[in-house]
Structure formats: C-alpha cells, structure tokens
N, C-alpha and C positions, 0 to 999 in steps of 0.2 A: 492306401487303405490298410494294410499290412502293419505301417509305422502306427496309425493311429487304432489299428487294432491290437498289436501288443502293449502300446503305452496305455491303454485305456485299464488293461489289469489289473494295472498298481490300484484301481480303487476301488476296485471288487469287492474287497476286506471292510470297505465303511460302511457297504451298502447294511448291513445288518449287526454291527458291533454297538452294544452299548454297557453300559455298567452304572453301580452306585453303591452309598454307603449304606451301611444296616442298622438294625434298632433288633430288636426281641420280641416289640412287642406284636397283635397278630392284626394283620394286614390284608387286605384286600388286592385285587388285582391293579388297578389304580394306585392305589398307593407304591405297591413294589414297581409298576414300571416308572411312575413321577421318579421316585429317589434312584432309579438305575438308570435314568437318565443325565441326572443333577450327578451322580458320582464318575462322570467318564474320567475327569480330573483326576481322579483318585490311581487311576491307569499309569505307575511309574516304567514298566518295561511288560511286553507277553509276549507268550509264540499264536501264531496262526495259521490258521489250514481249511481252505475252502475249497470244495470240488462241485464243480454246478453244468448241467446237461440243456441242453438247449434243441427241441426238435421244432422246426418250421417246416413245412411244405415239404416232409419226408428227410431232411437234411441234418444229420445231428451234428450240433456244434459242442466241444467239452472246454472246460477250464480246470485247471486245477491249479490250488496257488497255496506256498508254504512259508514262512520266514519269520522274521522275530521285528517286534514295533519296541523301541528304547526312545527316554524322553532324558531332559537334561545331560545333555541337546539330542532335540529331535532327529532322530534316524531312521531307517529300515533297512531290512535285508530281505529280498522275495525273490524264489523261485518260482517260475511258471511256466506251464506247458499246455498247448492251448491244441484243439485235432478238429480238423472240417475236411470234408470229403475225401475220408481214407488218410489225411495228410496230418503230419504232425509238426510244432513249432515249439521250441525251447530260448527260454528268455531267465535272465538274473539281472537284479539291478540292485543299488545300492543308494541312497538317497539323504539325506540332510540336510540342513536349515540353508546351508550354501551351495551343498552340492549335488549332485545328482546323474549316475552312471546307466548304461545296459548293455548288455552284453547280447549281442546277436551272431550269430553263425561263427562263433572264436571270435568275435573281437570285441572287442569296449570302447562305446559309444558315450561323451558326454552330452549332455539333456538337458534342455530347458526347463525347470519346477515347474514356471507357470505354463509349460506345453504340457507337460504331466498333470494341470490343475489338482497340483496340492498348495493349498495355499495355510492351511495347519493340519497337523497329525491327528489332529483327534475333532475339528471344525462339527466333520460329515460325521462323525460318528454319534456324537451329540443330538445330532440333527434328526438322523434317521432314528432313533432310538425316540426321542420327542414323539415321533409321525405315528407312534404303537398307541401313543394315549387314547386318542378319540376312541378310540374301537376298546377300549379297558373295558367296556361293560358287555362284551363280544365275547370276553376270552374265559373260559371255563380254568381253572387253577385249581392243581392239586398239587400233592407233594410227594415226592420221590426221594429219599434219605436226604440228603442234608441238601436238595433240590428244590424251589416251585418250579414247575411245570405250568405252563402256560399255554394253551389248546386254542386256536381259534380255524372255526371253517363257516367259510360264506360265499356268494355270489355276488355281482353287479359291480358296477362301477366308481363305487366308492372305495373299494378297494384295490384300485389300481397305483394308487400312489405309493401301496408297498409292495410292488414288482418292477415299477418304473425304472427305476436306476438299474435293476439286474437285466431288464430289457434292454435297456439304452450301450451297457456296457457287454453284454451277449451279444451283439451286434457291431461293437467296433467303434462305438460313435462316444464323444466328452455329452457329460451330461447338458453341455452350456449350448452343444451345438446347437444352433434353431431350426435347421434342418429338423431335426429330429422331434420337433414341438407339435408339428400337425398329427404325428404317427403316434406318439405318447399319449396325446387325448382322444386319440381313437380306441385305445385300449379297453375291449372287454373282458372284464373277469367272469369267466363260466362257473369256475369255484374255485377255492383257495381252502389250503389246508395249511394254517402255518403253525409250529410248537416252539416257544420260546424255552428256556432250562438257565433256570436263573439263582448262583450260590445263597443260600438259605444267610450264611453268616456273612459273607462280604457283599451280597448283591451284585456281582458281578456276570454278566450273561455268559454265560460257558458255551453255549450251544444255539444256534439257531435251523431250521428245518423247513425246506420250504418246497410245497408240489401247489403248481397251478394251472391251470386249463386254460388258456386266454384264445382270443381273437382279433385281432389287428384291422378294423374296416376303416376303410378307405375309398371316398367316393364309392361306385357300385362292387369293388371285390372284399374278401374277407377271405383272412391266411390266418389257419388256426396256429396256436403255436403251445407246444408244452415246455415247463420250464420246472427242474427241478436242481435244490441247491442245499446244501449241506456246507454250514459255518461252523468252526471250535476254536476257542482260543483256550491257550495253556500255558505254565510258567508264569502265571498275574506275577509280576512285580519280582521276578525271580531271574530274570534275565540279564546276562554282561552284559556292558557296555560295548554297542557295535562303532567298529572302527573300518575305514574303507581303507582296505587293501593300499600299500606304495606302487606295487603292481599295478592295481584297475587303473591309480591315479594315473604314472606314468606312460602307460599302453595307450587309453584311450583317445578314440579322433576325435577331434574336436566340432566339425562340423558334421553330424548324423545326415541329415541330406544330401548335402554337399558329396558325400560318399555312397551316395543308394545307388551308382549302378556296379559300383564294384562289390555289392551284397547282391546283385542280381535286379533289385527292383525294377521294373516298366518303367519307362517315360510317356508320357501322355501325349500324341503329337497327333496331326493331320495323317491322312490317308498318303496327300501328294508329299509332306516329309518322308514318312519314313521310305514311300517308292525309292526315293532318291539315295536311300540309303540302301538300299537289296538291290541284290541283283537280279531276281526275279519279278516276276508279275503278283503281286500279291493276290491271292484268293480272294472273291468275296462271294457273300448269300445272295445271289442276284434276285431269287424267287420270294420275294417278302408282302406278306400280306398287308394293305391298305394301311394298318397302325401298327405297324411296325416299325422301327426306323434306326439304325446306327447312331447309336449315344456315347460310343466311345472307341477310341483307337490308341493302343498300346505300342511300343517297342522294345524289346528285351534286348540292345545292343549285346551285352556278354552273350545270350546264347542266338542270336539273331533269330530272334522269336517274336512272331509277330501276332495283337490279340486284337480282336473287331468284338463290340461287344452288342447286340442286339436287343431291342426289350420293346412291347407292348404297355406295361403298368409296373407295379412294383413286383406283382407274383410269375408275370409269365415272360420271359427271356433266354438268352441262351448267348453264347461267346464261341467263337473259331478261334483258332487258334492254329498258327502257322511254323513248322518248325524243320529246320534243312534236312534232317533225315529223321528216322525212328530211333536212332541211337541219343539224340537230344532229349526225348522226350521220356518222361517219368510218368509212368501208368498211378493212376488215382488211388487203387488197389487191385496189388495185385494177385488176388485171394479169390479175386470173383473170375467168373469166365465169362465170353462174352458171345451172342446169339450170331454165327456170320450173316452179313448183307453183303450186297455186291450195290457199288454206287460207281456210276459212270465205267461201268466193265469190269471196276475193281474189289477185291474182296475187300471187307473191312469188319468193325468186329462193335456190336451193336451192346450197349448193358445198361438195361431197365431195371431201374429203381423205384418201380411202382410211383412213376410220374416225374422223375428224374433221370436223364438221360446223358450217355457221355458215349460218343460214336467218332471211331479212328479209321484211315483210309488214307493211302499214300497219292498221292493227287501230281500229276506232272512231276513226278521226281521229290517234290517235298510230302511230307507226312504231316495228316490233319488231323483234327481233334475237332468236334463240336462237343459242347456240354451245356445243358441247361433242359428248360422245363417249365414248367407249371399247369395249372388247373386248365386249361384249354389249351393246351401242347399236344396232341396224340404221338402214340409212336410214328404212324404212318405218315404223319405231319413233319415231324423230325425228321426223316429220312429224306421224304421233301425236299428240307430244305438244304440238305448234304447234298442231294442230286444236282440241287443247282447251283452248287457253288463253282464258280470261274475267278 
C-alpha cells in the first residue's frame, strides 16, 4: 500500500494542469478553456507545486509535491512529502522516456513507467483540462491584471469527474485500478468551489484551486470526506534541461520489491505463518462482533512486528499491532497525551480523536497498539475489544 501510495504522486501534478495558445481578441469562458486546452503542446519545460489536504472520517491525510516537467526528451524531477496519522514520508524521483528512479529512506530505487502509469508527459494533462469544458457555461470569469479568473461553485453529481482523480490518488490507489471504480461512482459532490487563473497573453493555467465537500456512499454507509488542493506552475518554458544524476543511476536497486523488507515493509502472510516465525503466541481480538472479521495479517520481519487487521465495511475497522517491546514502537504523535485505562490489570494509555482511536498496553511481556475507528466504534467498544485480546 505504502509503494503504490508514494508512486501514485507522481500524477498528482496532471490531475489539474492545462494550458494554451492566445489571440487578443475577447473571449468568453469557452473559448479560453477550448484553446488552453489544445495548447498543452505548447508546454516546452515548467516548475510545479501542489499542496492538497485530504480529511475522511476525522483522519487528515496531506501531499505536497514540487519539481520541474522538461520535454525534448521528456523528464521530471519531483519532490514529495506526503503526512497521515501524525507520520510523515519523503520521496524524490527522477523520470524519463527510458527511465525512471525514487528514492526512499536513502536509497534509490529503479521503477517500472508503466507501474508509475505515465504513459506521456503531458497525455493526462490534456485530458483533464478537456473535462473543464462542459461546465464553461458554469464558470463566472473575470480578470485580474494580465489573469482570467475563472470561478465556478456548484453541487450534485456531475461534478465529480473533476475530483475523481484527486480522490483516487489521495487515497493511494492508480486511477486504472477497478477496485476503485465502484467508490468513484459513488461520489457525491455537496459543493465544489473551484478557481481557475489563466495567463491573459499565453493562456497558460498558472494556478488551479480547489475545496470540496464530498460524500463517498456505499451500499447503506456514507464517509464524508473534505478535499482541499492548491496547484501552480512556474518557469513556462524557462526551465534546464533535467539530467539524472550518475549517482541515482549508479546507486540504485534494481528490483523495488524485491528489496521491501529491507526498507521495513510488511509481508502479507497467514496467521499459522508468521506463528512459526515468533516466538511467542501472537495476540489476537478474540471478542469480535458477528461482522466483523480478520481481513488481513502482516509481518514486519526487520522489526518482528506483527499487524492483524480487522474491519466490518469500509468505514469501521481497526488493526493490533504486536511489537517485542515499547522500545520498538514509534508513537503516532507524540504531542498529544493520552487518557490512562487499565486493560487486563494493566495501565495503558487511551487517545480520542473524536471517533478515532489509537490504545497501547504491554500485554504478556510484548507491547500492543490498537488503532482504528469509525461511525459505530465507541470508545467503550474499543476498549472492548483491547480487553479481549489473547
């Protein structure tokens, strides 16, 4: 999840990039996004800079991404830093018609394009710039010095095709995935405020701006979600030529998975595997209500860390987490304090996030973690299920 939620980054930047060529004369709102569409071509090198916030079910997730796009021949350079549940992650890659790098925890990883789905530099950008037309007679324009300004706010479900990709990649997931197809046309838009800022003499979109209200329903639940996102690009056609480092080339591994547990990553395994790997008796939530049910089991060989993940739907779950002592374990944040419980005799340290929960407690010699939540989680529920865990 982790690999395909940093790689998903790199295409943050399409979701709302477009551009075009100019004329003088005076133009309607239609008109200037048709030609700023038809002008993405015209895109010889720029810089770019997106920061976009993401809150579901009290959980804010952030992105922030910066780097320079050069064409003949197509390259990139992006930095990116991505923060969920107190935690933060730092990524660099470097990209090309051939090749394709990232750098995670110090080291340099070479990458698959087509696992990156970039299949052209500027395809999606074209695209998504296109998807503004319909709604041109939506959008209110004015002008701000050598700017239009482009204004549009509305409701309902036709405007979800211009959040969908910031959804789908706020979450972790390729737009191609089909997983992700049922949950995309669930999308309701409560409102949308979006402001395009598009250069008066080259037509180029400088800026894009976007707060939305949405709701995600799914069979009988509904997970609201707010999504706010701030695009700029700079240096149009002003930018070196990016060259990939002799360094990244020569440093990097070649196989990215092939080396995930020496970056830490989980292995996905049975319950009866990984026993056979500890030496202890693994914890589990024995007291689980009727639909509930273990959908996942992890092992963290480098830190012998072990994760049970639980879940009812999409909104209501939670994950244990097993680790040899308290000195293993990295607190979520540790800014907040935490309310004491005492769970099977022992103290442990309780932190409510207004419907989000993350509860610690040394258990038989190992040191435990629950965390998770949702709309019909109670605290008293959550503790629950701490008390029962064996």
């Amino acid at each position: 999840m982790m690999k395909k939620y940093a790689v998903l980054v790199l295409l943050l930047f399409t979701v709302i990039l477009s551009a075009c060529g100019g004329g003088a004369e005076k133009l309607d709102a239609k008109e200037v996004l048709t030609q700023s569409a038809e002008a993405v071509d015209t895109l010889d090198s720029y810089s770019i800079n997106m920061v976009m916030n993401m809150d579901m079910m009290d959980m804010e997730n952030t992105m922030d991404i910066s780097g320079d796009i050069t064409h003949s021949p197509d390259t990139m350079y992006l930095m990116m830093s991505m923060g969920m549940l107190g935690m933060s992650m730092d990524f660099e890659t470097y990209v090309n018609q051939d090749e394709a790098y990232m750098s995670m925890f110090g080291e340099w990883f070479i990458m698959d394009k087509e696992e990156l789905g970039i299949e052209s530099f500027d395809q999606l950008n074209k695209e998504e710039a296109e998807k503004l037309i319909p709604f041109s007679d939506q959008f209110e324009m004015t002008e701000d010095g050598n700017m239009y300004v482009l204004s549009l706010s509305g409701e309902g479900e036709e405007y979800s095709e211009l959040v969908e990709e910031l959804v789908q990649s706020s979450m972790g997931e390729l737009p191609t995935d089909p997983a992700m197809e049922p949950m995309i046309q669930s999308i309701n838009v409560n409102s949308l405020d979006l402001e395009v800022r598009i250069d008066k003499d080259t037509f180029i979109q400088m800026s894009q701006q976007i707060s939305a209200d949405l709701e995600i329903v799914e069979e009988e639940t509904t997970t609201p979600m707010q999504l706010e996102a701030q695009f700029d690009i700079s240096n149009v056609n002003s930018v070196e030529p990016i060259v990939i480092p002799d360094e990244v080339k020569d440093t990097a591994v070649e196989d990215f998975m092939g080396d995930a547990d020496s970056l830490g990553f989980p292995e996905e395994m049975t319950i009866e595997e990984i026993q056979e790997m500890v030496d202890y008796t693994i914890p589990q939530v024995r007291n689980l209500p009727e639909d509930y049910s273990l959908i996942e089991s992890l092992y963290d060989e480098t830190m012998d860390m072990v994760m049970l993940s639980y879940e009812k739907d999409y909104e209501n779950g939670f994950m244990l987490s097993t680790y040899r002592s308290e000195d293993e374990y990295e607190p979520f944040d540790e800014t907040m304090e935490g309310e004491p419980v005492t769970i099977q005799g022992t103290e442990g340290l309780l932190y409510d996030m207004e419907g989000f929960y993350v509860l610690t407690w040394e258990h038989n010699g190992l040191f435990l973690e629950l965390m998770g939540g949702g709309p019909e989680i109670t605290r008293d529920q959550f503790v629950e299920f701490a008390q029962s865990v064996e």
